[in-house]
mmCIF file of the N, C-alpha and C atoms, coordinates in Angstrom:
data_MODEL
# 
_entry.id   MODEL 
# 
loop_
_atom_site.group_PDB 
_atom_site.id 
_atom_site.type_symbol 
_atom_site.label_atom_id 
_atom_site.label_alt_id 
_atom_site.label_comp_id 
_atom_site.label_asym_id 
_atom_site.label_entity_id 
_atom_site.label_seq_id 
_atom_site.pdbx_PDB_ins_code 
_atom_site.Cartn_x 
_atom_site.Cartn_y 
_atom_site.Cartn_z 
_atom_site.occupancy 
_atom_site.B_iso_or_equiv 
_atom_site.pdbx_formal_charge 
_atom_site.auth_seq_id 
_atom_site.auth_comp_id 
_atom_site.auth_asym_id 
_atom_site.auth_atom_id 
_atom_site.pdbx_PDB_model_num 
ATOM 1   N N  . UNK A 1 1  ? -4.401  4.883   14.328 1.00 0.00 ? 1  UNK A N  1 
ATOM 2   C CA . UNK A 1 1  ? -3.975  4.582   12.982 1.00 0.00 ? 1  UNK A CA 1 
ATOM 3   C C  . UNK A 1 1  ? -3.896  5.884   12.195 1.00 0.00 ? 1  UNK A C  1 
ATOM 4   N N  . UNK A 1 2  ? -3.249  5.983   11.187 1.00 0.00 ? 2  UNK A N  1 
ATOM 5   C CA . UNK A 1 2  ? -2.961  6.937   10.261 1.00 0.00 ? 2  UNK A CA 1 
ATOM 6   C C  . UNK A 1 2  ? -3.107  6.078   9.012  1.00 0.00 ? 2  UNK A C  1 
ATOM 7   N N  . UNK A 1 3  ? -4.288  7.223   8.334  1.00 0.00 ? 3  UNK A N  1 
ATOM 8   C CA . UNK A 1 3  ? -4.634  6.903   7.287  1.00 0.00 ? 3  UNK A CA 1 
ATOM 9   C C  . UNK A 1 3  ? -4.972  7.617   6.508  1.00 0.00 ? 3  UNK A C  1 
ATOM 10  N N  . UNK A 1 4  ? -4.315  7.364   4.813  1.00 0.00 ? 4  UNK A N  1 
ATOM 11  C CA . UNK A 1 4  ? -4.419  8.110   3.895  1.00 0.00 ? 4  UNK A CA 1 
ATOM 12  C C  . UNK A 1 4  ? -5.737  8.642   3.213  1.00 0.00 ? 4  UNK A C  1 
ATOM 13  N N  . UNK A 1 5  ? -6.863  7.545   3.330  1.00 0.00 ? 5  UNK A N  1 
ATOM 14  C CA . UNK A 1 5  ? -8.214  7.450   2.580  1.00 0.00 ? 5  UNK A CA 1 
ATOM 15  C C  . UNK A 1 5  ? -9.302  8.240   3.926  1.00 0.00 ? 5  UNK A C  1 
ATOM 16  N N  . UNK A 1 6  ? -10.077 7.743   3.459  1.00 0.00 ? 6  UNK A N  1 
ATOM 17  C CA . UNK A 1 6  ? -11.529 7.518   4.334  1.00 0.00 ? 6  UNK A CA 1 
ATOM 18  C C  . UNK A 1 6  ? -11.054 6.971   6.019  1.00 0.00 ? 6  UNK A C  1 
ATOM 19  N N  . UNK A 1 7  ? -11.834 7.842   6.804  1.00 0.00 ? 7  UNK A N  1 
ATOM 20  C CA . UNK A 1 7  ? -11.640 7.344   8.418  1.00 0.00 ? 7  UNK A CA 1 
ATOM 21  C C  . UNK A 1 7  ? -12.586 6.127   9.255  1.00 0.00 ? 7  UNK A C  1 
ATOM 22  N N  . UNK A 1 8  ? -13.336 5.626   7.874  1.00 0.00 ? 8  UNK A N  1 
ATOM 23  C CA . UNK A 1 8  ? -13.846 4.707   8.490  1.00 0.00 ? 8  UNK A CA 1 
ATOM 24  C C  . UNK A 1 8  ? -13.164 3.162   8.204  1.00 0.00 ? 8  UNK A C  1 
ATOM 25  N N  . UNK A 1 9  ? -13.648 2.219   8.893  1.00 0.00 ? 9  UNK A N  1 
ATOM 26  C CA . UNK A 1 9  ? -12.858 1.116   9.006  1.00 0.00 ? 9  UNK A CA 1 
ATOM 27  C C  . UNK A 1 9  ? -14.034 -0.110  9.314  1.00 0.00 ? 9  UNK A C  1 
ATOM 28  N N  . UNK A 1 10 ? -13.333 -1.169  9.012  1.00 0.00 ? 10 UNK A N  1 
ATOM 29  C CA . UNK A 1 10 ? -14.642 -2.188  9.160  1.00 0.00 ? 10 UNK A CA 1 
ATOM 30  C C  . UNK A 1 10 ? -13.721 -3.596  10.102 1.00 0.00 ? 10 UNK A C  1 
ATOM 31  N N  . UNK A 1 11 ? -13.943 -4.710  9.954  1.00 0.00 ? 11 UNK A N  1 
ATOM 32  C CA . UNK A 1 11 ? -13.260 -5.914  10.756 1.00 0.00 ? 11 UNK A CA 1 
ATOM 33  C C  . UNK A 1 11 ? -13.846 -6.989  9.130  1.00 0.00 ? 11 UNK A C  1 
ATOM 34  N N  . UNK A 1 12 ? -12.401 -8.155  9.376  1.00 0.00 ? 12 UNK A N  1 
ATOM 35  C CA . UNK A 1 12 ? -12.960 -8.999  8.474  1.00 0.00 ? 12 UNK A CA 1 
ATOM 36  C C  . UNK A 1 12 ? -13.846 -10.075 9.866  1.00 0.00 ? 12 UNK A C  1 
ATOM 37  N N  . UNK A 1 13 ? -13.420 -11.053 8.429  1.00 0.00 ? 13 UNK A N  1 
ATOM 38  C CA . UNK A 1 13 ? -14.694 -12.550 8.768  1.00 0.00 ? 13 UNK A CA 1 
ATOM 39  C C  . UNK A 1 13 ? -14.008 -13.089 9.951  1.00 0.00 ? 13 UNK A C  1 
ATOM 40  N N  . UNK A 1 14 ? -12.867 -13.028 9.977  1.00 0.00 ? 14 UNK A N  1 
ATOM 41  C CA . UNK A 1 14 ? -11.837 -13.580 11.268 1.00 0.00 ? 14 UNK A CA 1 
ATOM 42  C C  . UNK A 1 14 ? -12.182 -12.829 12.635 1.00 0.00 ? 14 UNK A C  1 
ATOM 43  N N  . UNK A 1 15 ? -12.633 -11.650 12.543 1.00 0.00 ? 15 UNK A N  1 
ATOM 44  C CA . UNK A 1 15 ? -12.746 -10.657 13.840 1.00 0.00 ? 15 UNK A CA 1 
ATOM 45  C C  . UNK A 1 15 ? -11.738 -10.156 14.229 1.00 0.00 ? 15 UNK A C  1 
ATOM 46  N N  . UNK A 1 16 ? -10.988 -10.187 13.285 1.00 0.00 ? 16 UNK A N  1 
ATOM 47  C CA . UNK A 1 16 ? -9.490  -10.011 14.346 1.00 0.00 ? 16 UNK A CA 1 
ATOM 48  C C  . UNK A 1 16 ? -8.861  -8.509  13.060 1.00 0.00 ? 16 UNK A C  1 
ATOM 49  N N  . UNK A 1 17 ? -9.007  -9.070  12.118 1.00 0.00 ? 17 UNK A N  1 
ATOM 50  C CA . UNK A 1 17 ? -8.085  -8.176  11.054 1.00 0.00 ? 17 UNK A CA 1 
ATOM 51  C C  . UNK A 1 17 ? -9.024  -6.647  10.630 1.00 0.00 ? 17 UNK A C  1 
ATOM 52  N N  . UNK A 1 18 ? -8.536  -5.313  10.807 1.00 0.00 ? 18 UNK A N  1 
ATOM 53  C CA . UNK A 1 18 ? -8.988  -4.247  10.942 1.00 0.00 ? 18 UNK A CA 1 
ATOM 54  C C  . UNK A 1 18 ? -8.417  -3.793  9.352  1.00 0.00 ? 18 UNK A C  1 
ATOM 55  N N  . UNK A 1 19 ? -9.672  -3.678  8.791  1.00 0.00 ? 19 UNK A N  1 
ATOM 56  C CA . UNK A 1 19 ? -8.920  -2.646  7.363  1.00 0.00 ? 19 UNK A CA 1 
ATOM 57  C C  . UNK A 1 19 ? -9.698  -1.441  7.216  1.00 0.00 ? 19 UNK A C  1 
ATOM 58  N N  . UNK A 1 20 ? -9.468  -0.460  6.248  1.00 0.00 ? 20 UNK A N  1 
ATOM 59  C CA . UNK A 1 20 ? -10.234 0.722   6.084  1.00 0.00 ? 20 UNK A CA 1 
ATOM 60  C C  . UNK A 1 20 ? -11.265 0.294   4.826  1.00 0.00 ? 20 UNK A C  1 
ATOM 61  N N  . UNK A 1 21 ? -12.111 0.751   5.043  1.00 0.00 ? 21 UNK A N  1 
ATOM 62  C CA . UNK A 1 21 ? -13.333 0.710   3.822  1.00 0.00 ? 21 UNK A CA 1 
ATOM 63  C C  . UNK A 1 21 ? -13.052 0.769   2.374  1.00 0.00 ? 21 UNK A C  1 
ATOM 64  N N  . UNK A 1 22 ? -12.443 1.781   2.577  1.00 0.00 ? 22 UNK A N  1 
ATOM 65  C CA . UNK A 1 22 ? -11.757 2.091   1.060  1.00 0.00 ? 22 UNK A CA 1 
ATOM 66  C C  . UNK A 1 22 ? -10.461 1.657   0.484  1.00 0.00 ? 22 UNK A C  1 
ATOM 67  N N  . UNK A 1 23 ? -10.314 0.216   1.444  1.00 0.00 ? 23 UNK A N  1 
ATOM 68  C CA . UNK A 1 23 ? -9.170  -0.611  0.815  1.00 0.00 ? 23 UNK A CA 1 
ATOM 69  C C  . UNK A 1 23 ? -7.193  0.519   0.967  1.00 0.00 ? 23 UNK A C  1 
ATOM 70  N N  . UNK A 1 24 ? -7.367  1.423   1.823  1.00 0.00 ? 24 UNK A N  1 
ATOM 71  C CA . UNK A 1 24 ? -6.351  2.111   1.572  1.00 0.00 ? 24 UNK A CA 1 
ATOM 72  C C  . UNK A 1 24 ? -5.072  1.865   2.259  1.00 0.00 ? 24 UNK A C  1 
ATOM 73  N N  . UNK A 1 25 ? -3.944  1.781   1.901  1.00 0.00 ? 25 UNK A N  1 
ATOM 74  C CA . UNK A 1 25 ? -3.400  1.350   2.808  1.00 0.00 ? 25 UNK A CA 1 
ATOM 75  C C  . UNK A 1 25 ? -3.353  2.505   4.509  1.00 0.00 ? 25 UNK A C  1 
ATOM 76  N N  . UNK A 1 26 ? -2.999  1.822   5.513  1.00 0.00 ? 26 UNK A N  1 
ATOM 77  C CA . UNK A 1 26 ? -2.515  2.367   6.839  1.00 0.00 ? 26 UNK A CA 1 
ATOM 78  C C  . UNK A 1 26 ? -1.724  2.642   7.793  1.00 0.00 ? 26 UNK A C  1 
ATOM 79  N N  . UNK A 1 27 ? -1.106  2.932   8.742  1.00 0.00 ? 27 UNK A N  1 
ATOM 80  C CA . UNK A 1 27 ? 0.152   2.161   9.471  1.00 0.00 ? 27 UNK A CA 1 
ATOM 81  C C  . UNK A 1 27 ? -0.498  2.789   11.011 1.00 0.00 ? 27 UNK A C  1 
ATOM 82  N N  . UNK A 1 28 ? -0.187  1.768   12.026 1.00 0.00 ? 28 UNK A N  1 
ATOM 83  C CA . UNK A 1 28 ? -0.523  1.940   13.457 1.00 0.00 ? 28 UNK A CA 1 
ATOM 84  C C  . UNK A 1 28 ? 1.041   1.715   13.990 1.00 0.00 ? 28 UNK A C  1 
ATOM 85  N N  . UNK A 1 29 ? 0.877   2.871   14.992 1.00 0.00 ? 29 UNK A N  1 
ATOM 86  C CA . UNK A 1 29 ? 2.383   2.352   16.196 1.00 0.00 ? 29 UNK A CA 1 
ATOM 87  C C  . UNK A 1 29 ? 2.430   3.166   17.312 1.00 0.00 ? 29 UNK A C  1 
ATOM 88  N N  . UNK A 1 30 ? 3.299   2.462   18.225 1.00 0.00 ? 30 UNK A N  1 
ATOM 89  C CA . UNK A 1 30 ? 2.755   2.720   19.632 1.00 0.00 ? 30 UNK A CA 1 
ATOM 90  C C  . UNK A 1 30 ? 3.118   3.939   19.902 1.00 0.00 ? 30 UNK A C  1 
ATOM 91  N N  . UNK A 1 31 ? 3.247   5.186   19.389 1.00 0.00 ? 31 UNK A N  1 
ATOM 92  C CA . UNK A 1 31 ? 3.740   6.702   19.639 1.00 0.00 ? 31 UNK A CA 1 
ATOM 93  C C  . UNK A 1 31 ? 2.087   7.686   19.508 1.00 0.00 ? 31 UNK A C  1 
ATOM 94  N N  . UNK A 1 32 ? 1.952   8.345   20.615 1.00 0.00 ? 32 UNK A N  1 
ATOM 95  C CA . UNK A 1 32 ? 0.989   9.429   21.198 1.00 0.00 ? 32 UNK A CA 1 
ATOM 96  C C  . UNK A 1 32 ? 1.593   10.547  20.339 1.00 0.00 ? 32 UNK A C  1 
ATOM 97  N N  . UNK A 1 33 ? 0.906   10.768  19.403 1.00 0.00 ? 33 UNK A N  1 
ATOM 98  C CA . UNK A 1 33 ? 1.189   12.305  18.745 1.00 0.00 ? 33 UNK A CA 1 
ATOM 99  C C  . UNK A 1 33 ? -0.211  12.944  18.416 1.00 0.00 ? 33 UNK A C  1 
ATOM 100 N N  . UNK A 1 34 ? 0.225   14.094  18.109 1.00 0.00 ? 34 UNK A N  1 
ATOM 101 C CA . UNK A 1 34 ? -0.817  15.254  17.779 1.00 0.00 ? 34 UNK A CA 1 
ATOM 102 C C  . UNK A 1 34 ? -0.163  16.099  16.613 1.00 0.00 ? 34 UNK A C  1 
ATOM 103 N N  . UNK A 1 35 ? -0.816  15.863  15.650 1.00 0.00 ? 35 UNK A N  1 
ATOM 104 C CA . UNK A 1 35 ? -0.594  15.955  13.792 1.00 0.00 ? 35 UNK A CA 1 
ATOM 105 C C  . UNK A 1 35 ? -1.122  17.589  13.627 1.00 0.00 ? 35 UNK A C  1 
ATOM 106 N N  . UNK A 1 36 ? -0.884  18.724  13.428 1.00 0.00 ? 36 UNK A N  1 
ATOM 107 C CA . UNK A 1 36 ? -1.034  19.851  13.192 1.00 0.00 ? 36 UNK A CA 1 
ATOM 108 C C  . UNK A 1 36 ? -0.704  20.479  11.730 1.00 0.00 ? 36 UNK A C  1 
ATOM 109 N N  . UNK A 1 37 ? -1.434  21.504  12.026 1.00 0.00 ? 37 UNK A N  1 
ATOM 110 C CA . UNK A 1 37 ? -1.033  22.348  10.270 1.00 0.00 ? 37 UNK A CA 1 
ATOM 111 C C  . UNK A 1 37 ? 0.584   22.576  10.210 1.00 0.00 ? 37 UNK A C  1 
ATOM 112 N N  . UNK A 1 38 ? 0.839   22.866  11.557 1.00 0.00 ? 38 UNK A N  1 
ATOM 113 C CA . UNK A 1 38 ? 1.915   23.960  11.516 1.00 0.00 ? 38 UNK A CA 1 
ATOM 114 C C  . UNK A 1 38 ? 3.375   22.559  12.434 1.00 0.00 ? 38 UNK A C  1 
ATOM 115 N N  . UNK A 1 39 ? 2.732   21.360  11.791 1.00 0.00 ? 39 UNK A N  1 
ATOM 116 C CA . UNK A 1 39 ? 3.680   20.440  12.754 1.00 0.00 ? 39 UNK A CA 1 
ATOM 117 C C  . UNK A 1 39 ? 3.414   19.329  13.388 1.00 0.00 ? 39 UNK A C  1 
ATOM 118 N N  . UNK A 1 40 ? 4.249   18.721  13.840 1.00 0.00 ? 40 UNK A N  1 
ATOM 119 C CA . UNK A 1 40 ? 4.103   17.356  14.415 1.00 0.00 ? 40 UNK A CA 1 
ATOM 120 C C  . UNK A 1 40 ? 4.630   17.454  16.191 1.00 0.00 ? 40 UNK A C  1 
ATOM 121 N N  . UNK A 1 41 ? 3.745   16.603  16.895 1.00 0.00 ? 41 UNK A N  1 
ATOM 122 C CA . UNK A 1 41 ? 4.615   16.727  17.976 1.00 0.00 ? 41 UNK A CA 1 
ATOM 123 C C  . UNK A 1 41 ? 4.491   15.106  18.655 1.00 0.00 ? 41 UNK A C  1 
ATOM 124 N N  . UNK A 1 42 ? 5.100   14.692  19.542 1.00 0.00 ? 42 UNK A N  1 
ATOM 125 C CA . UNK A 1 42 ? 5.436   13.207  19.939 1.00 0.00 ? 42 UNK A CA 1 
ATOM 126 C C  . UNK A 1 42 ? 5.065   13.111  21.144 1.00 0.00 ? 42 UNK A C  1 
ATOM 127 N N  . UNK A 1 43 ? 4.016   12.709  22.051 1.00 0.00 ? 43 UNK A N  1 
ATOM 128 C CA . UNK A 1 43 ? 4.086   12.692  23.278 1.00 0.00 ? 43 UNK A CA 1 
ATOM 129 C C  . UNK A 1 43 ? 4.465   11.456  24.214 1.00 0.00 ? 43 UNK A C  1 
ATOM 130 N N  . UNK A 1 44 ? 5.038   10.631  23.739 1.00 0.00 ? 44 UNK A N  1 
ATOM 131 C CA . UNK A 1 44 ? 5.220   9.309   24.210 1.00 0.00 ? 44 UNK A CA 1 
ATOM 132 C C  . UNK A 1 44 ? 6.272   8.767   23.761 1.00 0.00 ? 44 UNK A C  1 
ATOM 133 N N  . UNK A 1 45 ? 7.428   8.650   24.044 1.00 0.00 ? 45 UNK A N  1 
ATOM 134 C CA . UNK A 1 45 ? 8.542   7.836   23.447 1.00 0.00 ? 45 UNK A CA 1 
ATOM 135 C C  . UNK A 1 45 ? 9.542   6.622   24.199 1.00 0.00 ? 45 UNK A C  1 
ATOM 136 N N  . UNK A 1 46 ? 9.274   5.448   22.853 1.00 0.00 ? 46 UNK A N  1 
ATOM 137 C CA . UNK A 1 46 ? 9.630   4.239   23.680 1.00 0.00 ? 46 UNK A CA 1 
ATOM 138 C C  . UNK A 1 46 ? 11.563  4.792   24.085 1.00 0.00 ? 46 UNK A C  1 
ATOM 139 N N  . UNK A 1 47 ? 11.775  4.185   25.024 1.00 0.00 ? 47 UNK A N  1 
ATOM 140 C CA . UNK A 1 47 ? 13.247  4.172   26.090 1.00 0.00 ? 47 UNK A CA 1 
ATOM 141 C C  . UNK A 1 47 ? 14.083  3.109   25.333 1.00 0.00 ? 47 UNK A C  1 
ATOM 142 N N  . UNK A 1 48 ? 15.486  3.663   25.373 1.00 0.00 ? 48 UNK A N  1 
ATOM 143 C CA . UNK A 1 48 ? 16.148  2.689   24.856 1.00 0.00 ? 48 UNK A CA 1 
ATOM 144 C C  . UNK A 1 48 ? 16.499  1.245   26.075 1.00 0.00 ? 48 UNK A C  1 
# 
């Protein structure tokens, strides 16, 4: 996940739904990257 706030995260009452502590929003998706000062890079990309 990539997230704007705080890196911690909790589960609700359902067990199922994952939010961050600090209510922040997030976004998860299925791409392997590695986030740098100097850049982004992609190691996994879905096939058309």
């Amino acid at each position: 996940m990539i997230q704007i706030g705080s890196r911690h995260v909790g589960t609700l009452e359902d067990n199922w739904t994952v939010v961050t502590v600090d209510l922040v929003p997030c976004a998860r998706n299925g791409y392997t990257k590695l986030v740098a000062t100097d850049g982004m890079d992609i190691f996994t990309k879905l096939s058309a």
